[in-house]
mmCIF file of the N, C-alpha and C atoms, coordinates in Angstrom:
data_MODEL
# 
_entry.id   MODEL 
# 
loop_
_atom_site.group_PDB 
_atom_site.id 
_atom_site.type_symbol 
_atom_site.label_atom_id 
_atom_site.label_alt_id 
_atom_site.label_comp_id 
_atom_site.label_asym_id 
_atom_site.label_entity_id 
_atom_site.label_seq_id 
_atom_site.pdbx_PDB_ins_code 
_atom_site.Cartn_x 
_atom_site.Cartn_y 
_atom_site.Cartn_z 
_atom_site.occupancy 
_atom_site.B_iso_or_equiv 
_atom_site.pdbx_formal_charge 
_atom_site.auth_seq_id 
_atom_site.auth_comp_id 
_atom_site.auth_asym_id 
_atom_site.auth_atom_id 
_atom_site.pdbx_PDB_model_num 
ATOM 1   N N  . UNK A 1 1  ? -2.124  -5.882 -11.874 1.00 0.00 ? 1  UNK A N  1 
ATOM 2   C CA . UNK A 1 1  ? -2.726  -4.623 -11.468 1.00 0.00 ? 1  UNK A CA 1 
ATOM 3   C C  . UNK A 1 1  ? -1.746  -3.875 -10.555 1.00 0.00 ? 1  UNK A C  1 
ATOM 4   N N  . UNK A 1 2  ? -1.491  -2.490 -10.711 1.00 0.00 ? 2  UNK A N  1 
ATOM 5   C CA . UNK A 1 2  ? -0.729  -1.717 -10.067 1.00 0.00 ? 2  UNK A CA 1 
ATOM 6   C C  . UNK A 1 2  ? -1.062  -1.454 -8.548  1.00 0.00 ? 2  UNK A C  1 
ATOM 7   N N  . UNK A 1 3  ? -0.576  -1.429 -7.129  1.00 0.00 ? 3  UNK A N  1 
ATOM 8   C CA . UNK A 1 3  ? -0.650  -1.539 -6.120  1.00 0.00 ? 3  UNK A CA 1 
ATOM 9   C C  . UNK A 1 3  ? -0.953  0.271  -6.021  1.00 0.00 ? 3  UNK A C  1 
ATOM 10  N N  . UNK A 1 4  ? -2.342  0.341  -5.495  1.00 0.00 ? 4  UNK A N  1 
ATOM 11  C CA . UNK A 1 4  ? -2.146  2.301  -5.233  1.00 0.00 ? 4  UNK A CA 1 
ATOM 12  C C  . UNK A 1 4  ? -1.386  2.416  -3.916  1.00 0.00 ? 4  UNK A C  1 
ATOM 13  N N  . UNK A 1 5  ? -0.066  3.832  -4.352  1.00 0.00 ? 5  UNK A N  1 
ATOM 14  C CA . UNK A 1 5  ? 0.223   4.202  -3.275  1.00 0.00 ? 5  UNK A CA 1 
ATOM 15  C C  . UNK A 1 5  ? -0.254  4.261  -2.076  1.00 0.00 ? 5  UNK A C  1 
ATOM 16  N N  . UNK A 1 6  ? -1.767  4.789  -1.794  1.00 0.00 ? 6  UNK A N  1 
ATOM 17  C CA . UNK A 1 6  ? -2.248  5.258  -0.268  1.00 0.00 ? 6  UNK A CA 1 
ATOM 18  C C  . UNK A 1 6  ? -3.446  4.285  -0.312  1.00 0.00 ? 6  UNK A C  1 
ATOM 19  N N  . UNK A 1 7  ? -3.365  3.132  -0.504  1.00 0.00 ? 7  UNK A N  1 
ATOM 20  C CA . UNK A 1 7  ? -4.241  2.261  -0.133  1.00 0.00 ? 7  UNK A CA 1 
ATOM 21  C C  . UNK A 1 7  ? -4.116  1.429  1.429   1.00 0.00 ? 7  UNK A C  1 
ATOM 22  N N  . UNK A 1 8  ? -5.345  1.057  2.110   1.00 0.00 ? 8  UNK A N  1 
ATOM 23  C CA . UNK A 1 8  ? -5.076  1.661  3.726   1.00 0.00 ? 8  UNK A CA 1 
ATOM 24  C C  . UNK A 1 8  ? -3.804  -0.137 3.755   1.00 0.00 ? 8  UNK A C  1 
ATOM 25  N N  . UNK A 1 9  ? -2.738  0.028  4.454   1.00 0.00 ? 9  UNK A N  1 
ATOM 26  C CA . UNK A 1 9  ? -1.963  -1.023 5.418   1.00 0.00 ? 9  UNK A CA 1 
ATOM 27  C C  . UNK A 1 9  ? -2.780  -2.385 5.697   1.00 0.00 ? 9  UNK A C  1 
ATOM 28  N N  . UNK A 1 10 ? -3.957  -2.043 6.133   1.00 0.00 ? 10 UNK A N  1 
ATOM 29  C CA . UNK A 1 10 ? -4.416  -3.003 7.618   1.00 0.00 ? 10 UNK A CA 1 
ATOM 30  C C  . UNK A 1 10 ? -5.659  -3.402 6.680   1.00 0.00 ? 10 UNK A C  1 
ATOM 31  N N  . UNK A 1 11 ? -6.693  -3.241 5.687   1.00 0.00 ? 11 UNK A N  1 
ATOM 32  C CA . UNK A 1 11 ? -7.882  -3.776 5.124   1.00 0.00 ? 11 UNK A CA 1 
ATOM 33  C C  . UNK A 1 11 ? -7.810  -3.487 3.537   1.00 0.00 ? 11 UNK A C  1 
ATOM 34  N N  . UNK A 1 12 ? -6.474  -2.070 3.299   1.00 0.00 ? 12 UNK A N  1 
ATOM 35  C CA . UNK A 1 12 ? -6.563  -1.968 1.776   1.00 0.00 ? 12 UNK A CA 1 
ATOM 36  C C  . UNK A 1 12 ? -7.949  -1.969 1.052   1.00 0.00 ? 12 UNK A C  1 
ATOM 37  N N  . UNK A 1 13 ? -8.207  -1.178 1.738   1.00 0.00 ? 13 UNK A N  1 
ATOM 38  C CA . UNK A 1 13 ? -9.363  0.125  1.193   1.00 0.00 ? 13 UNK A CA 1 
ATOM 39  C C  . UNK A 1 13 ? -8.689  1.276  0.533   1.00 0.00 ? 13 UNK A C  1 
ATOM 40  N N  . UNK A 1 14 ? -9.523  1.765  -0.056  1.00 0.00 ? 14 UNK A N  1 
ATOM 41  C CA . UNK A 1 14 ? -9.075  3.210  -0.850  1.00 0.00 ? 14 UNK A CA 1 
ATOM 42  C C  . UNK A 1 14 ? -9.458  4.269  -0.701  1.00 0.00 ? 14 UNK A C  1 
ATOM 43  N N  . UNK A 1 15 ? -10.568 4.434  0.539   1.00 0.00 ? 15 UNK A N  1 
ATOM 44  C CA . UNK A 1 15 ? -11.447 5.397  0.563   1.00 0.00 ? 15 UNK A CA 1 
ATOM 45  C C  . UNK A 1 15 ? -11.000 6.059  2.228   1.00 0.00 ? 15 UNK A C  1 
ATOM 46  N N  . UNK A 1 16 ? -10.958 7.323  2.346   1.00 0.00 ? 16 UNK A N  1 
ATOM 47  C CA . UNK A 1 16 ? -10.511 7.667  3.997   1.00 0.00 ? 16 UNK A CA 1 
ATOM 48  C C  . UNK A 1 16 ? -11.317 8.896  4.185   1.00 0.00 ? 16 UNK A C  1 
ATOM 49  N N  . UNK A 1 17 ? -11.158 9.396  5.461   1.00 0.00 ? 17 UNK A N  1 
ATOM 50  C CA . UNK A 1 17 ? -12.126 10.357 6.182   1.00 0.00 ? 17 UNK A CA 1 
ATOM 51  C C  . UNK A 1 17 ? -11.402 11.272 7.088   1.00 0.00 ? 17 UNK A C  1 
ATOM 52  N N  . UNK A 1 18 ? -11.524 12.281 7.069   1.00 0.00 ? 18 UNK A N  1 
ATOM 53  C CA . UNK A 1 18 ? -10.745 13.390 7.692   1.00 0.00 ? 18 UNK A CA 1 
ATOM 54  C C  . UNK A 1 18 ? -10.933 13.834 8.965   1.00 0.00 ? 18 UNK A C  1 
ATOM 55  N N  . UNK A 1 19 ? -10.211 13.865 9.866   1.00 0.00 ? 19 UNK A N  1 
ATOM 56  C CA . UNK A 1 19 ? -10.496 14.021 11.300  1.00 0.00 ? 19 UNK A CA 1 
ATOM 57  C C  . UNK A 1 19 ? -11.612 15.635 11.485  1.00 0.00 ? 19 UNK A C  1 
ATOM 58  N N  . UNK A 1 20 ? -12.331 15.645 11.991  1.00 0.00 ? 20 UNK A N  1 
ATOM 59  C CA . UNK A 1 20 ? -13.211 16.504 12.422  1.00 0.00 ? 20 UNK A CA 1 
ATOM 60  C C  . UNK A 1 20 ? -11.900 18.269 12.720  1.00 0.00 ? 20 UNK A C  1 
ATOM 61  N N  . UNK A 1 21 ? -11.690 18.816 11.598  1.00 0.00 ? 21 UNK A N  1 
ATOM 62  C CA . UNK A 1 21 ? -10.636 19.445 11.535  1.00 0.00 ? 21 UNK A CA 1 
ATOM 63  C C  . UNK A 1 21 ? -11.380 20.893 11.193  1.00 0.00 ? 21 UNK A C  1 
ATOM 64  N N  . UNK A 1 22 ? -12.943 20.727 10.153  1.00 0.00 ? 22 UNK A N  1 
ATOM 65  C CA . UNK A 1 22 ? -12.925 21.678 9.478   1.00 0.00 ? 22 UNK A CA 1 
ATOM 66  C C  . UNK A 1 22 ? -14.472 21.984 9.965   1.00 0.00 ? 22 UNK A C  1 
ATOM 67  N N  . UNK A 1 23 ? -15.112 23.299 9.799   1.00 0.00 ? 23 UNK A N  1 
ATOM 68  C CA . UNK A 1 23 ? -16.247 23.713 9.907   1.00 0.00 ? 23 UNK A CA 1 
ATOM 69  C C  . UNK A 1 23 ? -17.381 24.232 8.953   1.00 0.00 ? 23 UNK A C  1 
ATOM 70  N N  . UNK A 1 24 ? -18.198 24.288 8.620   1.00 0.00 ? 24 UNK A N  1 
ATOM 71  C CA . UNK A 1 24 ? -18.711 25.187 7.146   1.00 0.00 ? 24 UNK A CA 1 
ATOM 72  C C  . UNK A 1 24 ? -19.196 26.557 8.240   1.00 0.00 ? 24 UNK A C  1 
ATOM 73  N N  . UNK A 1 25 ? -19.349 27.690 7.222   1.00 0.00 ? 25 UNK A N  1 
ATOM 74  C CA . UNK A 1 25 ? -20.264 28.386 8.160   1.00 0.00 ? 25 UNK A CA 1 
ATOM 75  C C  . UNK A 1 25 ? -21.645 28.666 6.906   1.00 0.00 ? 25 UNK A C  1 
ATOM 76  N N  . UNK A 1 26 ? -22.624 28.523 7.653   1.00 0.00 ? 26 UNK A N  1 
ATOM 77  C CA . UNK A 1 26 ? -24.527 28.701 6.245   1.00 0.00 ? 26 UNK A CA 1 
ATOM 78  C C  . UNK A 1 26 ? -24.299 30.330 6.784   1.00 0.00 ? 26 UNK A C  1 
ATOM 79  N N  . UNK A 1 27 ? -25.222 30.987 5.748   1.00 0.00 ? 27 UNK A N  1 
ATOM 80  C CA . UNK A 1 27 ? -25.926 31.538 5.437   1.00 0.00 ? 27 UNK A CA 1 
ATOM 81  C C  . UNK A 1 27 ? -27.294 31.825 4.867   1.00 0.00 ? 27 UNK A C  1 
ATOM 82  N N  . UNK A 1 28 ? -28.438 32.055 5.522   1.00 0.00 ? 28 UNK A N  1 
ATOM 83  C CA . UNK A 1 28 ? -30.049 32.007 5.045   1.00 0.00 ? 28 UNK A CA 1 
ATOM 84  C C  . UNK A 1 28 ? -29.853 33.304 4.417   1.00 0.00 ? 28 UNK A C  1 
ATOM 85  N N  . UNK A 1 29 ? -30.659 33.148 3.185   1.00 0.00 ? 29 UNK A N  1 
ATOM 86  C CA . UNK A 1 29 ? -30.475 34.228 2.100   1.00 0.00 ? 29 UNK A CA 1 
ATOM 87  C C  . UNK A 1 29 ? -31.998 33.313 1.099   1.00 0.00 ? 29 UNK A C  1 
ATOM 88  N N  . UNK A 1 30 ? -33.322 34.402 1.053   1.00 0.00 ? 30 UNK A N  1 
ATOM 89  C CA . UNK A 1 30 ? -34.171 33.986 0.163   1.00 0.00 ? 30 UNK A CA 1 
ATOM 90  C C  . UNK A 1 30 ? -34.312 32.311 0.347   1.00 0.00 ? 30 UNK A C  1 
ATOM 91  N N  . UNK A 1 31 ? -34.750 32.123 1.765   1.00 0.00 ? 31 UNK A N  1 
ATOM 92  C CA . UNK A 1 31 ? -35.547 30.460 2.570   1.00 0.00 ? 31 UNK A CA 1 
ATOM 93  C C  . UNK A 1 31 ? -34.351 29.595 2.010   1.00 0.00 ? 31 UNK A C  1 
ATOM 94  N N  . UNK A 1 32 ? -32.898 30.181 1.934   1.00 0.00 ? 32 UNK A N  1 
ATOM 95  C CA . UNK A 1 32 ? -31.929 28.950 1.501   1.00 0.00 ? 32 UNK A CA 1 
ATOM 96  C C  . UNK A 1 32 ? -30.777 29.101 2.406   1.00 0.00 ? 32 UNK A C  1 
ATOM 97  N N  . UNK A 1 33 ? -30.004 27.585 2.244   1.00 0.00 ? 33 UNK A N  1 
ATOM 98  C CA . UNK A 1 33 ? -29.070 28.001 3.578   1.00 0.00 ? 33 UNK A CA 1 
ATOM 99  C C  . UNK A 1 33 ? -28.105 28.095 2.194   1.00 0.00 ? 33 UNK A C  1 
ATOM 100 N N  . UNK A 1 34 ? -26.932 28.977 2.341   1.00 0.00 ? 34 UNK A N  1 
ATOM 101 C CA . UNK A 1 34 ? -26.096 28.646 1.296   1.00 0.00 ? 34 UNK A CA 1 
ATOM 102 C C  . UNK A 1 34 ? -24.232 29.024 2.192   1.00 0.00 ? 34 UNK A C  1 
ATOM 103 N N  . UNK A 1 35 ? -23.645 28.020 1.378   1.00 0.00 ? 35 UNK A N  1 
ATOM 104 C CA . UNK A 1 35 ? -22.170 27.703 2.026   1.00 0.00 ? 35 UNK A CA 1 
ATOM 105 C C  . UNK A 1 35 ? -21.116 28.933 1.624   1.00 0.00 ? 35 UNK A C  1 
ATOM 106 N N  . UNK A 1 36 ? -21.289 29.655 2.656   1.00 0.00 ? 36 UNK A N  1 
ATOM 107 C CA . UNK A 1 36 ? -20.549 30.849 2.540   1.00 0.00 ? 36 UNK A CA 1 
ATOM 108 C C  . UNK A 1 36 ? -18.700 30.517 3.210   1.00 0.00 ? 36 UNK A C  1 
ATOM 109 N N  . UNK A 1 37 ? -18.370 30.150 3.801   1.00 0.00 ? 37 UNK A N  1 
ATOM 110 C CA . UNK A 1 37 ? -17.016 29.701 3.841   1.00 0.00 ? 37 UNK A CA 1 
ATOM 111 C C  . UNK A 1 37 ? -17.035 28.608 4.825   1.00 0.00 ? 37 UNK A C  1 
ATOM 112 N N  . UNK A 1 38 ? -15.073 27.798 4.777   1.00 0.00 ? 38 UNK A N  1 
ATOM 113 C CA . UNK A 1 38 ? -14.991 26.751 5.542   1.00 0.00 ? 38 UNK A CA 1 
ATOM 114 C C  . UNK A 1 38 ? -14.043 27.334 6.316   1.00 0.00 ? 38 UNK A C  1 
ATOM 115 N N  . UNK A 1 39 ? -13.841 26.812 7.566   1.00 0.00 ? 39 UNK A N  1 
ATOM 116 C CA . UNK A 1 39 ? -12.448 27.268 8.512   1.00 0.00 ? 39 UNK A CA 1 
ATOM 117 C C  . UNK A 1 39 ? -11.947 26.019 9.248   1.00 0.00 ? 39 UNK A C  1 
ATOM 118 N N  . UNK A 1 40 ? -10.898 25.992 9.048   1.00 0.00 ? 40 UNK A N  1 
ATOM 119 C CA . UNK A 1 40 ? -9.986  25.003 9.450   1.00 0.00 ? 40 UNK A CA 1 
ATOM 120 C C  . UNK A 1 40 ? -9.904  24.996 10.978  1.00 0.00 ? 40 UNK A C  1 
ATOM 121 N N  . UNK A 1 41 ? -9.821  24.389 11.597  1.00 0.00 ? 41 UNK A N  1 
ATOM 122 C CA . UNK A 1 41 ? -9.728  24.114 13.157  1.00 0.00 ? 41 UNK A CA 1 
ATOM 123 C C  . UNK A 1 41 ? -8.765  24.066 13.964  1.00 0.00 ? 41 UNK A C  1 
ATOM 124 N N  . UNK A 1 42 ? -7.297  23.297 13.173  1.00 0.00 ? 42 UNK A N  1 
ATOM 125 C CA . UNK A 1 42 ? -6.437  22.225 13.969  1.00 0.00 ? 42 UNK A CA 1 
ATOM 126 C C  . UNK A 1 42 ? -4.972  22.725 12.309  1.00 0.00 ? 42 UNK A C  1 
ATOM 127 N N  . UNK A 1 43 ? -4.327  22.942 12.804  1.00 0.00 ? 43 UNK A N  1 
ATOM 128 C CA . UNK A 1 43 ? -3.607  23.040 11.530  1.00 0.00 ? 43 UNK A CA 1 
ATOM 129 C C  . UNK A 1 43 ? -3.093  21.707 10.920  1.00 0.00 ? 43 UNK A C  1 
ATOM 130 N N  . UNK A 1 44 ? -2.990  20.379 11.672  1.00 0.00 ? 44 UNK A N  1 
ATOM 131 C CA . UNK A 1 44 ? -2.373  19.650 11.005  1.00 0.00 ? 44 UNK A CA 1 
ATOM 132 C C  . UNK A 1 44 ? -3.497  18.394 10.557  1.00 0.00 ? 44 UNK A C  1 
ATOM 133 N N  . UNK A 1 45 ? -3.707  18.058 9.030   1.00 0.00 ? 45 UNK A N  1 
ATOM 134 C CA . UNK A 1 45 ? -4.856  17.142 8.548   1.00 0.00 ? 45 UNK A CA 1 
ATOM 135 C C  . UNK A 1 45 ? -4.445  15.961 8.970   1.00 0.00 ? 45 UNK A C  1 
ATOM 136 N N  . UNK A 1 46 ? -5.184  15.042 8.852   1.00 0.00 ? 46 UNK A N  1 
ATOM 137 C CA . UNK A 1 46 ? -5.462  13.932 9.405   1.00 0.00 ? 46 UNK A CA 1 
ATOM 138 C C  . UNK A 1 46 ? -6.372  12.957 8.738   1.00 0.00 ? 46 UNK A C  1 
ATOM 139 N N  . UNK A 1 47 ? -6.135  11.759 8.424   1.00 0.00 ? 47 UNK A N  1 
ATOM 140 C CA . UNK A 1 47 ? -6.539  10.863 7.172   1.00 0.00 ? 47 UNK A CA 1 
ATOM 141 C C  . UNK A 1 47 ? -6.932  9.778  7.818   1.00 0.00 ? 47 UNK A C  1 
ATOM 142 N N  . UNK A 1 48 ? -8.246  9.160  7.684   1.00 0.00 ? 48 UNK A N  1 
ATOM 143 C CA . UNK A 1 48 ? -8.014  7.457  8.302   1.00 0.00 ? 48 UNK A CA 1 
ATOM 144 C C  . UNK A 1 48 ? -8.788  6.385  7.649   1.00 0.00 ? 48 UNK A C  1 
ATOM 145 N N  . UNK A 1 49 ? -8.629  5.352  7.631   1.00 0.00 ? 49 UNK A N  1 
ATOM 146 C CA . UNK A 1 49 ? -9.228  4.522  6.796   1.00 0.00 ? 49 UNK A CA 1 
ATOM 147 C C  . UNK A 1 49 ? -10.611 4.729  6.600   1.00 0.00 ? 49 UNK A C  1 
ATOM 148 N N  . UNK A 1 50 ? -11.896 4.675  6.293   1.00 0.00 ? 50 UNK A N  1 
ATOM 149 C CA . UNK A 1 50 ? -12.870 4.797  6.078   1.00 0.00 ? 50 UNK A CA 1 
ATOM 150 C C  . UNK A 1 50 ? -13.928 2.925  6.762   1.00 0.00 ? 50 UNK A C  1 
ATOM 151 N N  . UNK A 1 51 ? -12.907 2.540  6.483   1.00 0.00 ? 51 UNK A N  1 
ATOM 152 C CA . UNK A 1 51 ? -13.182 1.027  6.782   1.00 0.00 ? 51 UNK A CA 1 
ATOM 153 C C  . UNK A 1 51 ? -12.747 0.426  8.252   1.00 0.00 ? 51 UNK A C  1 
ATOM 154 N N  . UNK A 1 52 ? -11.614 0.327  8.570   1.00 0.00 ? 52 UNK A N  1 
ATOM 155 C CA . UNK A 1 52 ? -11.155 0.378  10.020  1.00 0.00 ? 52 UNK A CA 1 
ATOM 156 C C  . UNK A 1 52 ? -10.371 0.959  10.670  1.00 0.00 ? 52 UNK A C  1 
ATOM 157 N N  . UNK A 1 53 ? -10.729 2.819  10.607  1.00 0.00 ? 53 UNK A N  1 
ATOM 158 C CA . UNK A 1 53 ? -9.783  3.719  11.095  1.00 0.00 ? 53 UNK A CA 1 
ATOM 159 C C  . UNK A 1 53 ? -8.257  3.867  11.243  1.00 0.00 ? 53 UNK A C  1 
ATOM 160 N N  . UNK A 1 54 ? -7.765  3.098  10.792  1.00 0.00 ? 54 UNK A N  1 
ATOM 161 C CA . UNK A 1 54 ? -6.529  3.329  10.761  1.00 0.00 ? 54 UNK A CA 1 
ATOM 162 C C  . UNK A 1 54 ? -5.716  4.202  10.533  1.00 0.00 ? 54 UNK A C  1 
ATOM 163 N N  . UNK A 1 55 ? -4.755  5.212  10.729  1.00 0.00 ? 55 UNK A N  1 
ATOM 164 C CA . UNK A 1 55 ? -4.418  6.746  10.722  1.00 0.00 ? 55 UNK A CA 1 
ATOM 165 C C  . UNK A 1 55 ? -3.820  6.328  9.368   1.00 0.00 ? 55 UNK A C  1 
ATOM 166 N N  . UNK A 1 56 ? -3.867  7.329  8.266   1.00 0.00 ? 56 UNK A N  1 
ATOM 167 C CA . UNK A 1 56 ? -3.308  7.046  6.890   1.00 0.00 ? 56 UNK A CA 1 
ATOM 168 C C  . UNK A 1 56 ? -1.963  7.805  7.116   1.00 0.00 ? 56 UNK A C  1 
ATOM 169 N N  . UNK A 1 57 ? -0.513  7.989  6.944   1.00 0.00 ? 57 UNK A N  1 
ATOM 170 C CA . UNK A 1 57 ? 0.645   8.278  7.451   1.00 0.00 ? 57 UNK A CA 1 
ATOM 171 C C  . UNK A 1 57 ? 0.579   9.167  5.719   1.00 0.00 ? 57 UNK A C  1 
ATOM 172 N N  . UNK A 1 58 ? 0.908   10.213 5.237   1.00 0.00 ? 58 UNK A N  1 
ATOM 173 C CA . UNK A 1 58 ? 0.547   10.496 4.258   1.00 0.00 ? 58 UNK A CA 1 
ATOM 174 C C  . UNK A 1 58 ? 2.013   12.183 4.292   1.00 0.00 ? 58 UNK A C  1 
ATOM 175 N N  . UNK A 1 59 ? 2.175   12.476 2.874   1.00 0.00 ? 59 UNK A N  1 
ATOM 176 C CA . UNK A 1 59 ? 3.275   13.595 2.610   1.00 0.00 ? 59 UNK A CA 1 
ATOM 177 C C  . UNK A 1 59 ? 2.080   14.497 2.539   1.00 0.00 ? 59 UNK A C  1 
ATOM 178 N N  . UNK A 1 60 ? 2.090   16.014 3.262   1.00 0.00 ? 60 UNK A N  1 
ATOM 179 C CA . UNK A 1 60 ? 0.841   16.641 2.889   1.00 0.00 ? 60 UNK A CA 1 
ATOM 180 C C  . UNK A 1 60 ? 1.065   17.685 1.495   1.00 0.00 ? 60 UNK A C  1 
ATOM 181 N N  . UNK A 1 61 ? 2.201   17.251 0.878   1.00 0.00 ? 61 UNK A N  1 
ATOM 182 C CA . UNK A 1 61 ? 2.065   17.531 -0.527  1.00 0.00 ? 61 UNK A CA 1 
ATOM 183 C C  . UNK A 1 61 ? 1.488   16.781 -1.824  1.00 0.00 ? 61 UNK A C  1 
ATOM 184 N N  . UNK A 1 62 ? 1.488   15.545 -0.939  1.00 0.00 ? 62 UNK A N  1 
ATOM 185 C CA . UNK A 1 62 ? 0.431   14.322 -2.325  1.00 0.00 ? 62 UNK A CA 1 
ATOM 186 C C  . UNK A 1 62 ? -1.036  15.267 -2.047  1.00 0.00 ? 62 UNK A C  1 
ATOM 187 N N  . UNK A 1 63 ? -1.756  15.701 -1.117  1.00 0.00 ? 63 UNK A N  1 
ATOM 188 C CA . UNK A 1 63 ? -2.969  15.568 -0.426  1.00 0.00 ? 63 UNK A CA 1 
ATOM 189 C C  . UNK A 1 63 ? -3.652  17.024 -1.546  1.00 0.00 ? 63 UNK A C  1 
ATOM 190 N N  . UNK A 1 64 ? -4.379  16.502 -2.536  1.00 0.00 ? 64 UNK A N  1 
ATOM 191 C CA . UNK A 1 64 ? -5.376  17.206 -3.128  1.00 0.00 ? 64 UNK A CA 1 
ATOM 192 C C  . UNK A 1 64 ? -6.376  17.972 -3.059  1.00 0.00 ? 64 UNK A C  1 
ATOM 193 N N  . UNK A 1 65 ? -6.725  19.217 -2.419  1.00 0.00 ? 65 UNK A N  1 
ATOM 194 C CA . UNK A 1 65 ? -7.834  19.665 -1.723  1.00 0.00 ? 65 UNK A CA 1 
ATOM 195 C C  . UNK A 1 65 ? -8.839  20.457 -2.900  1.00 0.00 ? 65 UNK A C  1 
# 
């Protein structure tokens, strides 16, 4: 089996979570909230294990949004 690139160092998990970077803003429109835009916070992203936080060290040209 092939080793994934960004699988975490320290528990090799595959799954990660993004530092508290981004915001939604709602909109109520007809008793609904609906997702009218996101705004970024912090310019530089931030990745970490999902399993035991570990900072994911990552090129932010692999990073898929």
């Amino acid at each position: 089996m092939k080793k994934e690139k960004y699988a975490c160092k320290t528990c090799g998990s595959y799954e990660f979570v993004s530092n508290p970077n981004r915001y939604d803003i709602f909109v109520a429109e007809k008793g609904k909230l609906i997702l009218k835009k996101s705004e970024f916070i912090n310019e530089e992203n931030a990745l970490f294990c999902r399993e035991c936080s570990e900072k994911l060290i990552f090129v932010e040209e692999d990073l898929i949004l």
